[in-house]
N, C-alpha and C positions, 0 to 999 in steps of 0.2 A: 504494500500500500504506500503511496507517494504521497509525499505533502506537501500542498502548495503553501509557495510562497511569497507573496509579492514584490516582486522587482523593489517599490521603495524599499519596502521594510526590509531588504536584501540588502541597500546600499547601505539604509540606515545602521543598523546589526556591523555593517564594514566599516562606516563609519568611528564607531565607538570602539571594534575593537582595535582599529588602529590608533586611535586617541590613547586607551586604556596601555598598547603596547609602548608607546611612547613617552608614556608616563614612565613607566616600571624601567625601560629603556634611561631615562634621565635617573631616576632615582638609583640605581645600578651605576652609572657615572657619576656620582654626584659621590657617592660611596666609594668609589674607585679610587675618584681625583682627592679625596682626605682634606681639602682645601676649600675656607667658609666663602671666600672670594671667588672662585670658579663655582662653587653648589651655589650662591647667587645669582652668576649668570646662567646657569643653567635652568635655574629656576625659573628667571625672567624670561626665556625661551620657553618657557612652558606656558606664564603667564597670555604669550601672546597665538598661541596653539589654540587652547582651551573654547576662549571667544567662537573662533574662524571654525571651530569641527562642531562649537552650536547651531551656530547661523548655518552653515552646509545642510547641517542634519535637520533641523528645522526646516530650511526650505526645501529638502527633498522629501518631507513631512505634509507637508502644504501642496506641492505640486501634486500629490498620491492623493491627496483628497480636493483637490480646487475644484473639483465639478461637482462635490458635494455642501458644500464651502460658500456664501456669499461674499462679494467684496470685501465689506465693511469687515465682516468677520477675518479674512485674512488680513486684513490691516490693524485690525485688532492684536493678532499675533505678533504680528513682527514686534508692533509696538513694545507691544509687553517685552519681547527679546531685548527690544532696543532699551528698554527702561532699565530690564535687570542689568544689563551691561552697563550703560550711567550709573546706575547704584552703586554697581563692584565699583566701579572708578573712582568714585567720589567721595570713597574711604578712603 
């Protein structure tokens, strides 16, 4: 028996777990390099990953369902995205 899957929720799923590898990826260097000045920059490298693999995964979220979806409503989202994003920042 095969189980369907849908193409978004396929990219989404690759999405995440390339974010997910990435992370582990960093924190594994960060532990390598012993040094609080490089696991900084490294960290900052992540700070600006994290964002861009939302918003991707989001709008391949929103594309999967736009025909279910009014306007307003997807403009509702992003919003929202865009907002949590100012928030993070503006700590």
């Amino acid at each position: 028996m095969f189980l369907a899957i849908e193409k978004a929720v396929l990219i989404m799923v690759l999405l995440r777990l390339f974010s997910g590898s990435v992370e582990i990826l960093a924190a594994a260097l960060m532990f390598k390099l012993n040094n609080i000045e490089k696991a900084l920059l490294v960290n900052s490298s992540l700070a600006l990953i994290g964002p861009i693999i939302l918003i991707i995964t989001t709008t391949v979220g929103l594309i999967g369902v736009s025909e279910k979806l009014s306007l307003f409503k997807i403009t509702c989202v992003f919003s929202g995205v865009a907002l949590i994003l100012i928030g993070v920042k503006s700590s």
